[in-house]
C-alpha positions as CSV (number, residue, x, y, z in Angstrom):
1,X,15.5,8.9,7.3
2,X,16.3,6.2,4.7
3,X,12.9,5.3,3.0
4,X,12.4,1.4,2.8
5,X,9.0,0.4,0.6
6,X,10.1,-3.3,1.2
7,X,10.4,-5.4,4.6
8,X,9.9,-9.5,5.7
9,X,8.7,-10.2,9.1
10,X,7.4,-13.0,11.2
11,X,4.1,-12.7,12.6
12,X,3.4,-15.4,15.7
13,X,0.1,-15.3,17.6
14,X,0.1,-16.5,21.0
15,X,-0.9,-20.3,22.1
16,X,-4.3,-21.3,24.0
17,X,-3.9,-22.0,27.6
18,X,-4.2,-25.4,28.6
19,X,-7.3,-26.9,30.3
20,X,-7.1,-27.4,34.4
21,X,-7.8,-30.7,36.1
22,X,-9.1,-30.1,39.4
23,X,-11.4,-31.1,41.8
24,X,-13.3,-29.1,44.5
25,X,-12.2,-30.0,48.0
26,X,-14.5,-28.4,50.7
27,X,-15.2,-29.7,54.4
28,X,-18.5,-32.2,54.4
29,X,-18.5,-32.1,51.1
30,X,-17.0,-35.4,49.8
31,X,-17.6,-35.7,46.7
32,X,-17.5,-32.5,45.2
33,X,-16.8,-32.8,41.8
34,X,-14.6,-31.8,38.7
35,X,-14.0,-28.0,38.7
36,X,-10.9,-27.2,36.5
37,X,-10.9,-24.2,34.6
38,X,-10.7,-23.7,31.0
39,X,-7.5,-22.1,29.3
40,X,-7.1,-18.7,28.4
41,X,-7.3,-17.4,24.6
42,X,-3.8,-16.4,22.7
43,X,-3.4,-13.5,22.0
44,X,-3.0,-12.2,18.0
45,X,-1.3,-10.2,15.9
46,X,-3.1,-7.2,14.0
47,X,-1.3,-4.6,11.6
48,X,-2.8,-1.2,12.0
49,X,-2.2,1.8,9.3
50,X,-0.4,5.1,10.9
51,X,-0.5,7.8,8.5
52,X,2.4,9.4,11.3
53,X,4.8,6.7,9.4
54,X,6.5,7.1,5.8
55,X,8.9,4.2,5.5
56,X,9.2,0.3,6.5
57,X,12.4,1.2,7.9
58,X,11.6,0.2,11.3
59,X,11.4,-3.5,10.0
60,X,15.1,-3.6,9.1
61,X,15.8,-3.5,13.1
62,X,12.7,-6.1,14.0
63,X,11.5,-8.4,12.0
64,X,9.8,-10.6,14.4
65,X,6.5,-10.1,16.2
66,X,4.8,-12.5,18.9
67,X,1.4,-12.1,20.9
68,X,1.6,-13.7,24.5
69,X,0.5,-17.1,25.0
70,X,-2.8,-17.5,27.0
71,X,-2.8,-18.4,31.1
72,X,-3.2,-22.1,31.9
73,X,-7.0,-22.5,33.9
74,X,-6.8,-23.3,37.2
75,X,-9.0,-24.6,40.2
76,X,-12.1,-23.7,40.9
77,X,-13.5,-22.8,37.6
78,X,-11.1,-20.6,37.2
79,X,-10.5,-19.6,33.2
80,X,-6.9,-18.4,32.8
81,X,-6.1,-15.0,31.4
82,X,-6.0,-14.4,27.4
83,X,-3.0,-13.5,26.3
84,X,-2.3,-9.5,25.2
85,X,-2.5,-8.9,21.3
86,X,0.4,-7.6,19.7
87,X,-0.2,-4.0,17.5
88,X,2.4,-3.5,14.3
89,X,2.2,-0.3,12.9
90,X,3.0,0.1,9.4
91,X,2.4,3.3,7.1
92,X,-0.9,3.8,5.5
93,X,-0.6,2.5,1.6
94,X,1.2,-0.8,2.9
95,X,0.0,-4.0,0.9
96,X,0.5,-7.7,2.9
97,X,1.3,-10.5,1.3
98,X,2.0,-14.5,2.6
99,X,5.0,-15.2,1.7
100,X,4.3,-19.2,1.5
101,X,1.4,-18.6,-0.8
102,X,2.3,-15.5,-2.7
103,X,-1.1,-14.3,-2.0
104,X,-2.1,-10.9,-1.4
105,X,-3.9,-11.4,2.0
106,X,-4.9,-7.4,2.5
107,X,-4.6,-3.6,1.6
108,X,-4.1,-1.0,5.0
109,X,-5.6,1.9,2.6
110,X,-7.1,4.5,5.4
111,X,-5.3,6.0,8.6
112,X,-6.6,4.0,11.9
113,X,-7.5,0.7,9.5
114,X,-6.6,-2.6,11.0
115,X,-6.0,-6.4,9.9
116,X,-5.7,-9.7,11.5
117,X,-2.6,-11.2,10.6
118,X,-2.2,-14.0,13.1
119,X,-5.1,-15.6,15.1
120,X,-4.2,-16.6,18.9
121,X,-4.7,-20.2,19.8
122,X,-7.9,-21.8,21.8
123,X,-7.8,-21.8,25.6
124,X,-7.9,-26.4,26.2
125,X,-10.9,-27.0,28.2
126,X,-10.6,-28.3,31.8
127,X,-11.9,-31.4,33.3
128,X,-15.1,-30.2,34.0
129,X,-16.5,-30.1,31.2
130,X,-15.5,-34.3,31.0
131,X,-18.1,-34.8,33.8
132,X,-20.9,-37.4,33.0
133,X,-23.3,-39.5,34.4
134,X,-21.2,-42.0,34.1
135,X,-17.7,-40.7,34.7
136,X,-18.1,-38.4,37.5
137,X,-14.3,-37.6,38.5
138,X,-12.7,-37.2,35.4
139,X,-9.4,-37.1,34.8
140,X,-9.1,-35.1,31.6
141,X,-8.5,-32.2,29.9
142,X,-7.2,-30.5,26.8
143,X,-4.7,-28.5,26.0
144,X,-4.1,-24.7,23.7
145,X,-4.2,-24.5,20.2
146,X,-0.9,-23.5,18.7
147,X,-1.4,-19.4,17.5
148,X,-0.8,-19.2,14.0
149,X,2.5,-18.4,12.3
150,X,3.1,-16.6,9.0
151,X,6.0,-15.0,7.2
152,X,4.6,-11.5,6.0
153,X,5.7,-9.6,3.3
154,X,5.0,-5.7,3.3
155,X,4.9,-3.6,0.6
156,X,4.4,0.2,0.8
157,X,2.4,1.5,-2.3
158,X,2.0,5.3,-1.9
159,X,-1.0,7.2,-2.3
160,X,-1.0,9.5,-5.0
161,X,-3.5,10.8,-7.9
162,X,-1.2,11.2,-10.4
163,X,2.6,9.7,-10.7
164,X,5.2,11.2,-12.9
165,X,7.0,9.2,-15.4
166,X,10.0,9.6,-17.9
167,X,13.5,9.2,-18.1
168,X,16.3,10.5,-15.6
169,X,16.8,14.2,-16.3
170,X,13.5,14.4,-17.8
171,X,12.2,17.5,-15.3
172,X,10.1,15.0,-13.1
173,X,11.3,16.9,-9.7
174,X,11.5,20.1,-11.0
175,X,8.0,20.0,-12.1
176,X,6.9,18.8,-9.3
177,X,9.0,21.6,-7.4
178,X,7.2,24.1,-9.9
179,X,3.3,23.1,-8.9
180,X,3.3,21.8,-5.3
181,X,5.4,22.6,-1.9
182,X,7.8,19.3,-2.6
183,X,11.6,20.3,-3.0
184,X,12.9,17.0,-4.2
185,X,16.8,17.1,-4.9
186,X,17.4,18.9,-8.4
187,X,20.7,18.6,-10.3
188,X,22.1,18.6,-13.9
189,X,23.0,14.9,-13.9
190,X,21.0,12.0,-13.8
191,X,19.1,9.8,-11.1
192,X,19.3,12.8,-8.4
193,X,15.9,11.5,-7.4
194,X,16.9,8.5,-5.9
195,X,13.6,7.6,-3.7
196,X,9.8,8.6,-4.3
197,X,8.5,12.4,-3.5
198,X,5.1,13.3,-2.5
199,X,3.6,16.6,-3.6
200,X,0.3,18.2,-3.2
201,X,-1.2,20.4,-5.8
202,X,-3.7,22.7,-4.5
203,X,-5.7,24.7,-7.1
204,X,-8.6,26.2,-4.6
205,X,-11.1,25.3,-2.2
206,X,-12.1,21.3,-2.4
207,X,-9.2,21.3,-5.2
208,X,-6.4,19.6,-4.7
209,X,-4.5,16.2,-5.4
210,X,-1.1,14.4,-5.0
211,X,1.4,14.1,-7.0
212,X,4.2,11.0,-7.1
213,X,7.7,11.4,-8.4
214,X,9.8,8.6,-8.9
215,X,13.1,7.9,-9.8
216,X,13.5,7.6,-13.6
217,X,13.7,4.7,-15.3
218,X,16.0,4.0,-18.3
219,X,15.8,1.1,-21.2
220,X,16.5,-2.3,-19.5
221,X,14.7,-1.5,-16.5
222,X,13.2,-4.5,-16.2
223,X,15.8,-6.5,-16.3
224,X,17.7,-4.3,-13.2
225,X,19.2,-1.6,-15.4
226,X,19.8,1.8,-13.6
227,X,17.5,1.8,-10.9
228,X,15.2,-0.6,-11.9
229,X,11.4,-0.2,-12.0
230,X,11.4,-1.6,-8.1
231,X,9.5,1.6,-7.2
232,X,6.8,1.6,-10.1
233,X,4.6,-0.3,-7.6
234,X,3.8,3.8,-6.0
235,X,2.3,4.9,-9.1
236,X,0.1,1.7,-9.1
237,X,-2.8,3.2,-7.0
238,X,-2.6,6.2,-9.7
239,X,-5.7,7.5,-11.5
240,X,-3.7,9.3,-14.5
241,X,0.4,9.0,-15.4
242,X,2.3,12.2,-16.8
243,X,4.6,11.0,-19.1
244,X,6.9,13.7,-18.8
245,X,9.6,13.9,-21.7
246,X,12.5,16.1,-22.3
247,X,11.6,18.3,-26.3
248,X,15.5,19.2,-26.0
249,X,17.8,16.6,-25.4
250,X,21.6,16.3,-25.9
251,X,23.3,14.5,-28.5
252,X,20.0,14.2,-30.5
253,X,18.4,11.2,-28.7
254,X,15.2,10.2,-30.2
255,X,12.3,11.4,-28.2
256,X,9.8,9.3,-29.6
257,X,12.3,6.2,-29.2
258,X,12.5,7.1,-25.6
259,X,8.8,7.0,-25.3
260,X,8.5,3.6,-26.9
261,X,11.1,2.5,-24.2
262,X,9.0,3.7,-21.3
263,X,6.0,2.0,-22.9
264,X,7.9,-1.2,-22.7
265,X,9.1,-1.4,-19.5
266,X,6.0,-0.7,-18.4
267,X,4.4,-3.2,-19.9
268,X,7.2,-5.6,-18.6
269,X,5.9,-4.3,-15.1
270,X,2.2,-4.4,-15.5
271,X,0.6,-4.3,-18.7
272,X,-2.5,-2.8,-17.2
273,X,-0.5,1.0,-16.4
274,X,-0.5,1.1,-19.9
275,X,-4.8,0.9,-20.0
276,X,-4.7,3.5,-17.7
277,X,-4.7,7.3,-18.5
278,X,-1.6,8.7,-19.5
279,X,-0.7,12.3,-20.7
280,X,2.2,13.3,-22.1
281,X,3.7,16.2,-21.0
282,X,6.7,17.7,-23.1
283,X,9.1,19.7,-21.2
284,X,11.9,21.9,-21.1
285,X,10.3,24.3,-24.1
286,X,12.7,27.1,-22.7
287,X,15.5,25.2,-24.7
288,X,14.3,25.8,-27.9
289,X,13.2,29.2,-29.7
290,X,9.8,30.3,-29.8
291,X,8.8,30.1,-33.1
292,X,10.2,26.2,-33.5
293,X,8.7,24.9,-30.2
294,X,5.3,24.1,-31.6
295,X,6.2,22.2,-34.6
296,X,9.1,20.4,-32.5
297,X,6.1,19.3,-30.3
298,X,3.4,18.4,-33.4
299,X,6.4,16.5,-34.9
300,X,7.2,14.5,-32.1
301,X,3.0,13.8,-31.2
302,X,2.9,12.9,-35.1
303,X,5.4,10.0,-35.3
304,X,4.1,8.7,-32.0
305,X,0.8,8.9,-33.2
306,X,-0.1,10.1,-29.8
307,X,-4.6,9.9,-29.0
308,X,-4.6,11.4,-25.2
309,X,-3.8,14.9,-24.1
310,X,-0.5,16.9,-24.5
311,X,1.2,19.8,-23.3
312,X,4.4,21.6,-24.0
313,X,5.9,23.0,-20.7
314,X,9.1,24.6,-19.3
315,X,9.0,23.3,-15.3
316,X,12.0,25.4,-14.8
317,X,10.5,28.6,-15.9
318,X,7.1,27.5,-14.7
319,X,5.5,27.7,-18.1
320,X,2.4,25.8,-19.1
321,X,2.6,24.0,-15.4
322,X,-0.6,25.0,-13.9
323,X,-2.6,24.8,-16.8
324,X,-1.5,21.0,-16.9
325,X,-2.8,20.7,-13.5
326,X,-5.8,22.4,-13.9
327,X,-6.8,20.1,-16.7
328,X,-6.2,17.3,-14.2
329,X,-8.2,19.0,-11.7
330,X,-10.9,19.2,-14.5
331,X,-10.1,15.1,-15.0
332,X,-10.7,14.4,-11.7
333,X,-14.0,16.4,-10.9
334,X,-15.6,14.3,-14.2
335,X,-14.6,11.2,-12.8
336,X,-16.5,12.0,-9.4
337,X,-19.4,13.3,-11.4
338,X,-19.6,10.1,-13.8
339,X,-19.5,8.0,-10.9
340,X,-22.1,10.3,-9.1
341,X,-24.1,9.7,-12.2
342,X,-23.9,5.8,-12.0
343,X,-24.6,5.6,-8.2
344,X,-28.1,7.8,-9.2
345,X,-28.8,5.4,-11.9
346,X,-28.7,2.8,-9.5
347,X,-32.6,1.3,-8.2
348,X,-33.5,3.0,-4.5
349,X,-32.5,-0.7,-2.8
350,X,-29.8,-1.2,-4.4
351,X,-28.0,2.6,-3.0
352,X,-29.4,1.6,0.5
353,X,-27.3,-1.7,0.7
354,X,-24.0,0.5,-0.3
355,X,-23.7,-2.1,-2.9
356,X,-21.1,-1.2,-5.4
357,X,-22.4,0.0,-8.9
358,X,-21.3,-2.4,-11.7
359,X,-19.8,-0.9,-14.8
């Protein structure tokens, strides 16, 4: 299946029946009134999340959506019929935006979770609500509300703990290969990983996360070189980045330099992934001899005058790997217990309301 994280559609809700005119027409009773019917609602459009879908690909086939309008009224007080909603299912991590306004209108974050994008039209009122003392037979009515119309765009934003970063060829997939049940494509050129991968890292009971590999991104990715950094948006939901770098590299690239590139295009992307967390994991140790590893690593952590955690891996030989995932496990569990720790500071009313604590 060809994963699409990008799709356009049209959203259109259903009009509002129109009100009835009608009047009641019964033996002896002459003058029997106004009784027309109101119209029936439109019906809307929702989005629901599926976590049983992993692309937008379905939206390069049908891009258009429309509820069914809402039954006229009739006689006899009769309202008409609403018109049926109309369901879209998108994957679970898929952020809507309005096209028109470029604003972000919801986030479908949780399996089953739903949003209204589209509102059905009012059913028109029918001529008996008209009636007064004064105008007893009235000859009016009202007609449906249009249903609204919007041009949606969808995003899909996976949902992952940690998201793998570096250059192509860096060892992103085979890491990920060497602490989870992903198999990503592995080769010995660059850009084999040509769409995100998913992995889940599972250390023990109640000890586990996901992991995000995306394609690797190269100097002048924000301005469309290689791939581009169109699928940074899946490690934007990420607590913690691995910056994973390549120790041995051919034709004596700079390895610091090559950091200092990824820095930038992510801050071309959004400067706040570079607030967030981010290790740096070097890899491919197993090309280098024992005894030089260490002070390859120190040298390299020295020039970039590198503050957060380190490690020196071989994800081909599965060295180092699980102690790196360990130490996020450990990352994690503090960040559950700090915020444990807030919520308890928190008064007694304030933890009843389920109000958010404030940092």
């Amino acid at each position: 299946m060809k994963f699409v994280d990008e799709a356009n559609i049209k959203v259109l809700a259903g009009d509002g029946g129109n009100g009835c005119i009608s009047f009641r027409r019964e033996k002896f009773i002459p003058f029997g009134g106004p009784d027309g019917g109101d119209g029936g609602f439109g019906g809307s459009v929702w989005l629901v999340a599926d976590e049983g879908l992993n692309t937008l690909v379905d939206f390069r086939h049908q891009r258009s959506f429309k509820a069914k309008r809402g039954e006229n009224g009739m006689g006899s007080q009769m309202s008409g019929k609403g018109g049926e909603d109309t369901t879209i299912r998108v994957p679970v991590g898929t952020m809507i935006t309005n096209v028109d306004t470029d604003e972000v209108i919801g986030d479908l974050t949780s399996h089953g979770q739903r949003m209204l994008v589209a509102q059905g039209g009012k059913g028109g009122l029918g001529n008996i609500h008209f009636k007064t003392s004064v105008n007893r037979a009235p000859r009016k009515a009202t007609p449906g509300t249009p249903g609204e119309a919007r041009e949606l765009k969808l995003e899909l934003r996976l949902l992952a703990d940690v998201g793998l970063l570096g250059f192509p060829n860096a060892g992103k997939s085979t890491f990920i290969r060497a602490v989870s049940a992903a198999t990503p494509r592995v080769a010995d050129y660059p850009f084999t990983t040509l769409v995100p991968n998913l992995g889940v890292v599972s250390l023990g009971v109640d000890q586990s996360f996901v992991i995000a590999d995306i394609p690797g991104l190269i100097e002048g990715a924000a301005d469309g070189a290689g791939l581009g950094i169109q699928f940074l948006r899946h490690v934007a939901r990420t607590s913690l980045l691995l910056h994973l770098v390549d120790i041995a590299p051919v034709d004596d690239i700079d390895v610091a330099g090559q950091v200092r590139a990824i820095e930038q295009e992510l801050a071309k992307f959004n400067p706040e992934l570079l607030e967030r967390p981010r290790w740096l994991v070097l890899n491919k140790a197993d090309m280098l001899d024992e005894d030089e590893r260490q002070a390859v690593a120190e040298k390299i952590i020295a020039e970039l005058e590198w503050t957060q955690p380190w490690f020196l891996v071989s994800a081909i030989a599965r060295e180092n790997t699980m102690n790196v995932c360990q130490h996020v496990q450990r990352f994690f569990e503090s960040q559950r217990e700090e915020q444990v720790g807030r919520i308890d500071m928190l008064p007694n009313d304030v933890r009843l309301r389920g109000e958010e604590p404030k940092v």
